[in-house]
Backbone as JSON Lines, residues from 0, in Angstrom:
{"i":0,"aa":"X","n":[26.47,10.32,33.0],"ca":[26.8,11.71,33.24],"c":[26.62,12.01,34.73]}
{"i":1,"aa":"X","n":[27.69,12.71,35.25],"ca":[27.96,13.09,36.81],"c":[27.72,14.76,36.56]}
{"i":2,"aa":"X","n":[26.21,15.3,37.58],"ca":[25.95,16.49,37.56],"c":[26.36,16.86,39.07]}
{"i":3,"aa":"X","n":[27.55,18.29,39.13],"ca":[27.89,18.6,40.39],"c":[27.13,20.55,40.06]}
{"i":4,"aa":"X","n":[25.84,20.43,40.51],"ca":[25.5,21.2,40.84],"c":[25.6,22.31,41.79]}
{"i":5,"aa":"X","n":[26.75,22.44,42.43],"ca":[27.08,23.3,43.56],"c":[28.22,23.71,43.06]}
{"i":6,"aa":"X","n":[28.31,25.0,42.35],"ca":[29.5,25.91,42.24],"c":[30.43,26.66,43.47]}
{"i":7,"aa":"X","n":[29.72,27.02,44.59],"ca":[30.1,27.43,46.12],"c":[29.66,27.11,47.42]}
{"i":8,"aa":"X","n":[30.22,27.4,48.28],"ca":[29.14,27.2,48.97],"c":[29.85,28.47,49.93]}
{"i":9,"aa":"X","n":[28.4,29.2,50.34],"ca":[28.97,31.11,50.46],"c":[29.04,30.82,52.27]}
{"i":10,"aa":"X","n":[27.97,30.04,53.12],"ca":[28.17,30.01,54.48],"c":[27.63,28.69,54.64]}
{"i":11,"aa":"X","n":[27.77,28.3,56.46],"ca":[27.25,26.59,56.23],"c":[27.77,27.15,58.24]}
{"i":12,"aa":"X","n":[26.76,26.52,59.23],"ca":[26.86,26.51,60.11],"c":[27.12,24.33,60.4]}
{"i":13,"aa":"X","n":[27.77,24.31,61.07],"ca":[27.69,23.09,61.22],"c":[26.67,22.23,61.84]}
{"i":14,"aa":"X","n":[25.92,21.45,60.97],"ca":[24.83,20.75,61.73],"c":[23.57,21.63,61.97]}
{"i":15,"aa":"X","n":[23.71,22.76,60.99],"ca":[22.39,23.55,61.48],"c":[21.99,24.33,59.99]}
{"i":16,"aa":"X","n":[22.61,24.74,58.95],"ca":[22.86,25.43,57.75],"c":[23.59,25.72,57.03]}
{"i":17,"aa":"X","n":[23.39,25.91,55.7],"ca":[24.62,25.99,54.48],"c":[23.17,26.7,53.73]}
{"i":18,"aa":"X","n":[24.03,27.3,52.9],"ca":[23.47,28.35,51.68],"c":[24.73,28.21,50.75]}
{"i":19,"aa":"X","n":[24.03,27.51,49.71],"ca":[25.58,27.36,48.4],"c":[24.51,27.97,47.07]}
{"i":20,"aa":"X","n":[25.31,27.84,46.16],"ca":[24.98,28.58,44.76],"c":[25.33,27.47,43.31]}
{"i":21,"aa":"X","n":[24.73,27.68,42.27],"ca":[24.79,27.27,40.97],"c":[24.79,28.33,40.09]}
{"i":22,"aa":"X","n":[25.51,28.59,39.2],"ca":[25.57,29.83,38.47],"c":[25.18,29.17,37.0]}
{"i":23,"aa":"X","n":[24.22,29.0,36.42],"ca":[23.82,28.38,35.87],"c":[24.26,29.17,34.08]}
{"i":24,"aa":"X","n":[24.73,28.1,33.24],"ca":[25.34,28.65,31.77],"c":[24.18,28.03,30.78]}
{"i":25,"aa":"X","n":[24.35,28.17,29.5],"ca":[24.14,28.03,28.54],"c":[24.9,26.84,28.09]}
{"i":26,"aa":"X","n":[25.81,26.65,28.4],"ca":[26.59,25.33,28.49],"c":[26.23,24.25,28.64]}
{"i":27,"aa":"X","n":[25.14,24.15,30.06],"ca":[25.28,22.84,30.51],"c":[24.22,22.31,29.87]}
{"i":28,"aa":"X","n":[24.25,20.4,29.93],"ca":[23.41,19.63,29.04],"c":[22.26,19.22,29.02]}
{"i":29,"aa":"X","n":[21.46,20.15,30.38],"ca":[20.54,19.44,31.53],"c":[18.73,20.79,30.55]}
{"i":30,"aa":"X","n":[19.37,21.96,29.81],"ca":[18.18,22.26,29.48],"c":[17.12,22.04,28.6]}
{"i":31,"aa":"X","n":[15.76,22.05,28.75],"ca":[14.32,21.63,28.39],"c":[13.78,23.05,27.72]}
{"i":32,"aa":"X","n":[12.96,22.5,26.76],"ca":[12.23,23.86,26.38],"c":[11.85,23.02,25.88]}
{"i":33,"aa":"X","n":[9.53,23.36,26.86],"ca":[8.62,22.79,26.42],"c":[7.75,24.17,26.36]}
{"i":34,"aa":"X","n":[8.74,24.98,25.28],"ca":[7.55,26.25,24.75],"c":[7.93,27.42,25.31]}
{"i":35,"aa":"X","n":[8.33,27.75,26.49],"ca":[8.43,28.84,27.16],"c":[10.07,29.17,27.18]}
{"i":36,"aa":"X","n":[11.09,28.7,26.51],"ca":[12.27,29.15,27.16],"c":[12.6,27.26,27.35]}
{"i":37,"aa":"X","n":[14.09,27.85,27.67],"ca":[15.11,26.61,28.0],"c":[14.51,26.96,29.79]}
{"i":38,"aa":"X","n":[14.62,26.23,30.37],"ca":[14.43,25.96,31.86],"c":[15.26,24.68,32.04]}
{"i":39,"aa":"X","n":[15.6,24.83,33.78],"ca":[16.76,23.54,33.89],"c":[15.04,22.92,34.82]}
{"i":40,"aa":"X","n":[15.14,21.5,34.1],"ca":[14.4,20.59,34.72],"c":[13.99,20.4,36.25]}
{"i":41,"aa":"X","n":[13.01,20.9,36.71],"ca":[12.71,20.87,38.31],"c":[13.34,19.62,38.98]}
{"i":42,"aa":"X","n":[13.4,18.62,38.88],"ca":[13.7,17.7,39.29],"c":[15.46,17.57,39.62]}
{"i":43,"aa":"X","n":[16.03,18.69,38.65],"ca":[17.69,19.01,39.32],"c":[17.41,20.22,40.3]}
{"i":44,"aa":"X","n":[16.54,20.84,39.84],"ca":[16.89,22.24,41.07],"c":[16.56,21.23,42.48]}
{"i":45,"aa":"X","n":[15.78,20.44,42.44],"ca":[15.65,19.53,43.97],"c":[17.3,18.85,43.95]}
{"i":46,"aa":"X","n":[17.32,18.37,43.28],"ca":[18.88,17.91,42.92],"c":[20.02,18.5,43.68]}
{"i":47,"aa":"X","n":[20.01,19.99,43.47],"ca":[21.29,21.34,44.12],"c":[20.39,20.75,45.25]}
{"i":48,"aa":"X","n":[19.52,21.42,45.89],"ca":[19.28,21.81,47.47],"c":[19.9,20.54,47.91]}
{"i":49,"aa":"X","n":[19.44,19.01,47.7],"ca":[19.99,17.93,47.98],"c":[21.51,17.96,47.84]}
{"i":50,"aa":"X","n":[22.39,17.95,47.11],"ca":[23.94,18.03,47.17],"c":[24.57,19.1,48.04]}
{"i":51,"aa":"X","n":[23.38,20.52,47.97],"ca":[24.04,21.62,49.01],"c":[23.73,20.29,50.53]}
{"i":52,"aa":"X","n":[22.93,20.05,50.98],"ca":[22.29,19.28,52.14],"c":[23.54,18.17,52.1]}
{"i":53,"aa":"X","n":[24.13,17.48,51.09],"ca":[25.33,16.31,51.43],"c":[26.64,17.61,51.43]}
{"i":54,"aa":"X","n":[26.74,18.52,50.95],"ca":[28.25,19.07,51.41],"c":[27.95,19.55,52.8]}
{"i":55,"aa":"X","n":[26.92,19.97,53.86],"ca":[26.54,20.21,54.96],"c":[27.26,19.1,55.79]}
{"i":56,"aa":"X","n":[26.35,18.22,55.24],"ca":[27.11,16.69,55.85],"c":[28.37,16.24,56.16]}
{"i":57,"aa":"X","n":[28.77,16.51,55.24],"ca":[30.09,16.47,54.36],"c":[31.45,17.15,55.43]}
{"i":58,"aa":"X","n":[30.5,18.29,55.38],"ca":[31.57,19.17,56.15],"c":[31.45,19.03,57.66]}
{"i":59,"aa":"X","n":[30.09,19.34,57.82],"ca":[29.62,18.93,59.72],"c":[30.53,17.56,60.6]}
{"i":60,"aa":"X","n":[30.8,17.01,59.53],"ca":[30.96,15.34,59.99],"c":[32.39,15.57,59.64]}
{"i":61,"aa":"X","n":[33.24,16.59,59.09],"ca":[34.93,16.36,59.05],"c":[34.97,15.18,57.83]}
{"i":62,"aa":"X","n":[34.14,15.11,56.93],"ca":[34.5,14.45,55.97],"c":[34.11,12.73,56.2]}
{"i":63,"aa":"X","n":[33.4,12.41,57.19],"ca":[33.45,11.56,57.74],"c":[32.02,10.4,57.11]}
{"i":64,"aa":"X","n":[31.22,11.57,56.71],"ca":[29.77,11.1,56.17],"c":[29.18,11.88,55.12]}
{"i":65,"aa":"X","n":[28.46,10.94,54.46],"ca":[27.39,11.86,53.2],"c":[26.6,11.39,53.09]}
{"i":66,"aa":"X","n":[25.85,12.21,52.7],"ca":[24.13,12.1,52.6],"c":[23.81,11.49,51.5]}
{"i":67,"aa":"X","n":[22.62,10.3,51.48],"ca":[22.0,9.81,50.03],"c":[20.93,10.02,50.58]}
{"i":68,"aa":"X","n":[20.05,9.98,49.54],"ca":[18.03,10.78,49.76],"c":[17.51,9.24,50.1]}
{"i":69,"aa":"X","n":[16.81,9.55,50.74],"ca":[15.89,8.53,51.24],"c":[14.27,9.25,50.61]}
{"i":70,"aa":"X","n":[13.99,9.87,51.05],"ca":[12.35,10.65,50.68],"c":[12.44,11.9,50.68]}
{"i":71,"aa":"X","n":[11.67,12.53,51.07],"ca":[10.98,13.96,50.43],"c":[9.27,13.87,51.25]}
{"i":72,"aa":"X","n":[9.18,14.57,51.88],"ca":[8.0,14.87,52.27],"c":[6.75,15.75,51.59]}
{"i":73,"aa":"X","n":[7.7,16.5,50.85],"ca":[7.1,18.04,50.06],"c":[7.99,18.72,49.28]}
{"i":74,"aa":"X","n":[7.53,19.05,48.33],"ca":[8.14,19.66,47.09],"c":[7.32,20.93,46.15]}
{"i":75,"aa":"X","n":[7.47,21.89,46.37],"ca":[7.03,22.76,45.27],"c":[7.74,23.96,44.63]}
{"i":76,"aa":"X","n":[7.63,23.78,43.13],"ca":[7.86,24.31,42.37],"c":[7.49,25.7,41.96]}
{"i":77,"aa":"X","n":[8.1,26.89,42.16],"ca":[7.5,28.21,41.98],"c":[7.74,28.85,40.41]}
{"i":78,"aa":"X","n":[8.71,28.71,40.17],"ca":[8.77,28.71,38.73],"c":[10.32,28.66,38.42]}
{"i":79,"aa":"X","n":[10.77,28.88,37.02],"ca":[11.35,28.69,36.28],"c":[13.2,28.81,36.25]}
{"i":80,"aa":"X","n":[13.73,27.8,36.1],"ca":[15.7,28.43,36.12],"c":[16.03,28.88,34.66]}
{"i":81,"aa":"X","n":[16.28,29.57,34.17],"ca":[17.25,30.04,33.04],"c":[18.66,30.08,32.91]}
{"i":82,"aa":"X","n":[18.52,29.83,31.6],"ca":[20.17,29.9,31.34],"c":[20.95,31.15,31.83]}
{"i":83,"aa":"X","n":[22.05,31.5,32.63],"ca":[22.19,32.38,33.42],"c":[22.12,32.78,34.47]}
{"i":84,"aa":"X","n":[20.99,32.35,35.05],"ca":[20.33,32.64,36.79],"c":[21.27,32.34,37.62]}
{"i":85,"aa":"X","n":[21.9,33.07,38.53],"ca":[22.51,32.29,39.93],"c":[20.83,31.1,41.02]}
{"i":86,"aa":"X","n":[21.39,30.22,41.24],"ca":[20.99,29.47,41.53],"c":[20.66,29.75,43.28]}
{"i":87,"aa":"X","n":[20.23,30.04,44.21],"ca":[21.07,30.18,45.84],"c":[19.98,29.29,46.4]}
{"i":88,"aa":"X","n":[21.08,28.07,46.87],"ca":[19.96,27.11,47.75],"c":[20.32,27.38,48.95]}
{"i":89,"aa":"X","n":[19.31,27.19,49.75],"ca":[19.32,27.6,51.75],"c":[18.46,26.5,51.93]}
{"i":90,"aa":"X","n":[19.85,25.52,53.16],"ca":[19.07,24.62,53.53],"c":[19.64,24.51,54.86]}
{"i":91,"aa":"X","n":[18.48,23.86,55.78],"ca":[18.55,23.66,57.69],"c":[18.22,22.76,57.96]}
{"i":92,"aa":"X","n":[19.2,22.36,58.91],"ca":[18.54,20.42,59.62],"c":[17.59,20.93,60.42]}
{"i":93,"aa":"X","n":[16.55,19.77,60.09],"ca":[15.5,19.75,61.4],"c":[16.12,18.75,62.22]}
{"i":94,"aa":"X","n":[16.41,17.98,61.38],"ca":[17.24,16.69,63.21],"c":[18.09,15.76,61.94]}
{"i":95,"aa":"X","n":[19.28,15.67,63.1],"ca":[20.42,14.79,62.69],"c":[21.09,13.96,63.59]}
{"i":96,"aa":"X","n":[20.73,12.53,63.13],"ca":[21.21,11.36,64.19],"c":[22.86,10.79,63.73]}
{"i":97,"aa":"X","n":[23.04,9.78,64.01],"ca":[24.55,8.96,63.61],"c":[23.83,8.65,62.22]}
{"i":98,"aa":"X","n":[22.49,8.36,62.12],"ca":[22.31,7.29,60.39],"c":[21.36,7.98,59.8]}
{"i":99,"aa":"X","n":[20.52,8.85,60.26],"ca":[20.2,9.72,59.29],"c":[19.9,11.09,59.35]}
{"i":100,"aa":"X","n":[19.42,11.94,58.36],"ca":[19.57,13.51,58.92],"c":[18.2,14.18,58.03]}
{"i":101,"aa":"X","n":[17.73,15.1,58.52],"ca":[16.21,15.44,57.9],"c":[16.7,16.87,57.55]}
{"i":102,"aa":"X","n":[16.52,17.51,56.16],"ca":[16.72,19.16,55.73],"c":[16.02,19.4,55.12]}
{"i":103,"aa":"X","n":[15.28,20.3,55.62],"ca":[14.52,21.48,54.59],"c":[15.05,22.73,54.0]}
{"i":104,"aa":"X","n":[14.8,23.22,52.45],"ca":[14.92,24.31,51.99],"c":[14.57,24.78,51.17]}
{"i":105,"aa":"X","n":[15.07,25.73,50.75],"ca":[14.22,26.33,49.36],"c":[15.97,26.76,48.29]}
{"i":106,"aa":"X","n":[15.09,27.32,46.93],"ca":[16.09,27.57,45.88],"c":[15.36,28.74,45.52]}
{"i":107,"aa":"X","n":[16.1,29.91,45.46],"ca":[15.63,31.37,44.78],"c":[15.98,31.6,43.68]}
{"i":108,"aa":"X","n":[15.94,32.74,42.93],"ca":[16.83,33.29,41.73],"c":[16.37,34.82,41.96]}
{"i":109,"aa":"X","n":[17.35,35.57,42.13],"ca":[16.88,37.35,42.24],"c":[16.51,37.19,43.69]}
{"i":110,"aa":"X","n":[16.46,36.31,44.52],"ca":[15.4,36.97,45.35],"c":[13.93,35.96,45.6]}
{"i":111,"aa":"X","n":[13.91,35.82,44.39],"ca":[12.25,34.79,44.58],"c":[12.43,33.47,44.26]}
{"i":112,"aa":"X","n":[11.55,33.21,44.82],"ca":[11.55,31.48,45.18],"c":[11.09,30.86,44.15]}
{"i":113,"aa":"X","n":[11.84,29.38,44.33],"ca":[11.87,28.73,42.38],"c":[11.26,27.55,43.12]}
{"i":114,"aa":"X","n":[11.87,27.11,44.31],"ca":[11.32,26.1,44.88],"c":[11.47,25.59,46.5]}
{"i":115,"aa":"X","n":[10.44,25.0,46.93],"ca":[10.92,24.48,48.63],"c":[10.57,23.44,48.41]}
{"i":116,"aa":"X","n":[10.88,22.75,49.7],"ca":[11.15,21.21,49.71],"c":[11.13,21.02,51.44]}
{"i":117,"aa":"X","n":[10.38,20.08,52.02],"ca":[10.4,20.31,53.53],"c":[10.63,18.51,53.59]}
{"i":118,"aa":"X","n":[11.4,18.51,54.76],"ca":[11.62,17.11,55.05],"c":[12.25,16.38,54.26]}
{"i":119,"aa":"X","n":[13.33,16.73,53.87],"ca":[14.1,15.73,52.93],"c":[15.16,14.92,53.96]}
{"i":120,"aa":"X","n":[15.09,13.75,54.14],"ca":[15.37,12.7,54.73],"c":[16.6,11.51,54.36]}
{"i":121,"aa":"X","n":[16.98,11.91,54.71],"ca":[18.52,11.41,53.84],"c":[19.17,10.32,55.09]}
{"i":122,"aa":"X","n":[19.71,9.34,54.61],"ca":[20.87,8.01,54.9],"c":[22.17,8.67,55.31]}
{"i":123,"aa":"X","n":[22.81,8.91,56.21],"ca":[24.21,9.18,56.34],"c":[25.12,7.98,56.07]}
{"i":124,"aa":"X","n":[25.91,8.03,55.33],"ca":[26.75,6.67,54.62],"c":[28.46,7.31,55.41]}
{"i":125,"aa":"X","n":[29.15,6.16,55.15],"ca":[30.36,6.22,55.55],"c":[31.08,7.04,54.09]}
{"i":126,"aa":"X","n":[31.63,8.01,54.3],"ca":[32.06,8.71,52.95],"c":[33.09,8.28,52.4]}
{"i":127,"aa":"X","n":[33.64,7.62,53.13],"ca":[35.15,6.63,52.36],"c":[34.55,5.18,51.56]}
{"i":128,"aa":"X","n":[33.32,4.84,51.55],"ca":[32.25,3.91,51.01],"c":[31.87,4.48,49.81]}
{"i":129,"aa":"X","n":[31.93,5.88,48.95],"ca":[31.43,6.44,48.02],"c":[32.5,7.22,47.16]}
{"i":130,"aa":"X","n":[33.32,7.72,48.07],"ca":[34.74,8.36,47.11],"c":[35.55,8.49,47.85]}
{"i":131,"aa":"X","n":[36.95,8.6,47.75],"ca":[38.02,9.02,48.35],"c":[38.14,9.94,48.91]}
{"i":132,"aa":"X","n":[37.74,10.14,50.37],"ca":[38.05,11.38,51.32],"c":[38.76,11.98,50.84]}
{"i":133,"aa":"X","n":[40.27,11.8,50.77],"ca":[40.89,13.07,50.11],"c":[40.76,13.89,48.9]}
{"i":134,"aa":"X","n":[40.26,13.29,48.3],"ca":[38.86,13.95,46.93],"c":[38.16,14.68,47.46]}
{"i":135,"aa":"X","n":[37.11,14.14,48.08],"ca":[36.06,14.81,48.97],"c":[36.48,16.19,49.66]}
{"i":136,"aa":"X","n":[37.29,15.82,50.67],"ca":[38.08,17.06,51.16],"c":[38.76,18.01,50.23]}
{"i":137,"aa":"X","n":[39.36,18.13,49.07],"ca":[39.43,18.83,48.16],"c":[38.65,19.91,47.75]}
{"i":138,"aa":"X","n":[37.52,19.03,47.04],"ca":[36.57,19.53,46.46],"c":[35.57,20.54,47.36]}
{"i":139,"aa":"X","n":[35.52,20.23,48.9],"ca":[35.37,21.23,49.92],"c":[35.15,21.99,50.08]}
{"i":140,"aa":"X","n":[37.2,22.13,50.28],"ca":[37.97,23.28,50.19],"c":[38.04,24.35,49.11]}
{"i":141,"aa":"X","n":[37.45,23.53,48.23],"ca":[37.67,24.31,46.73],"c":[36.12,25.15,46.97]}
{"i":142,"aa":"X","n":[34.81,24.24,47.19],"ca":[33.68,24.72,47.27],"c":[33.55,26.45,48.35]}
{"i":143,"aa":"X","n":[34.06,25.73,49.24],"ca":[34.45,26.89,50.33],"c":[34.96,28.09,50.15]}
{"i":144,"aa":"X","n":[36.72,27.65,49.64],"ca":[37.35,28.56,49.1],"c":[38.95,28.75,49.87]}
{"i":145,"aa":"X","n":[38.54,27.89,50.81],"ca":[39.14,27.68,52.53],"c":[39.15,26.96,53.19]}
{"i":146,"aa":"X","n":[40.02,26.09,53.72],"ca":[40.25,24.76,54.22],"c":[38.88,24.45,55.14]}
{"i":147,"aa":"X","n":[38.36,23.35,55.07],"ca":[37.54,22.9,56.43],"c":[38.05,21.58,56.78]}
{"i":148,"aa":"X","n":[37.6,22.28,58.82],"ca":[38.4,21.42,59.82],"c":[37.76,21.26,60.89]}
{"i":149,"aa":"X","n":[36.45,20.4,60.23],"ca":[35.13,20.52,61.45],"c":[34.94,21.89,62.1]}
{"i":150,"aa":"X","n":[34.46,21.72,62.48],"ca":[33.61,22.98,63.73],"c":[33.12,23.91,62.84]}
{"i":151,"aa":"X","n":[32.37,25.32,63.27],"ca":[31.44,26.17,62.82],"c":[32.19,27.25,61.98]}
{"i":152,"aa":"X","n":[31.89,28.07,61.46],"ca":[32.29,28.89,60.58],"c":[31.48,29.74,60.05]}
């Protein structure tokens, strides 16, 4: 099973920030209920901030590179996703070389924080090595809403 956790993505500075979203259903196959409610498993909400952090990539680089996780420095969990919740991850490079790129962020719902994550450290890969650029670029455009063609926005 292929989870594409990023329904939009609302802004994204190149090489510096993106803020995308998950609008989270009743649908999907990913919820837990250990007593309190269905909750989507912490370990995907790190999941979104990470995929928002590779469409950053994604886009910064003209399609050129994507991000795979290398580590995680820090991770905490504030509480809970529900079936329903908009999802809004905000994430910022601290530094980005040719081979790898470091982002921190957090994931809200309403307003309050579900989770942050500092130093996530990611591999920049050749993106034609993982899927078909013109896929990639698609899916984007679709995320966006609006063509991207490098530079800031």
């Amino acid at each position: 099973m292929r989870f594409h956790l990023i329904d939009r993505i609302d802004a994204w500075d190149a090489g510096r920030s993106i803020t995308a979203r998950k609008l989270t259903s009743w649908l999907e196959d990913f919820w837990r209920d250990e007593g309190n409610g269905p909750e989507m498993p912490a370990p995907l909400v790190l999941e979104a901030l990470c995929q928002a952090g590779t469409w950053l990539i994604i886009a910064t680089t003209d399609v050129r590179r994507r991000a795979a996780l290398l580590s995680v420095d820090g991770v905490s969990f504030h509480g809970p996703v529900r079936p329903g919740d908009v999802l809004v991850l905000e994430g910022a490079v601290e530094s980005m070389g040719d081979e790898t790129a470091v982002i921190s962020g957090s994931a809200s719902v309403n307003g309050r924080t579900v989770m942050k994550a500092d130093a996530v450290m990611c591999a920049l890969l050749p993106a034609e090595d993982l899927e078909d650029p013109e896929d990639t670029r698609r899916m984007l455009d679709r995320l966006t809403r609006e063509p991207v063609g490098g530079g800031r926005r």
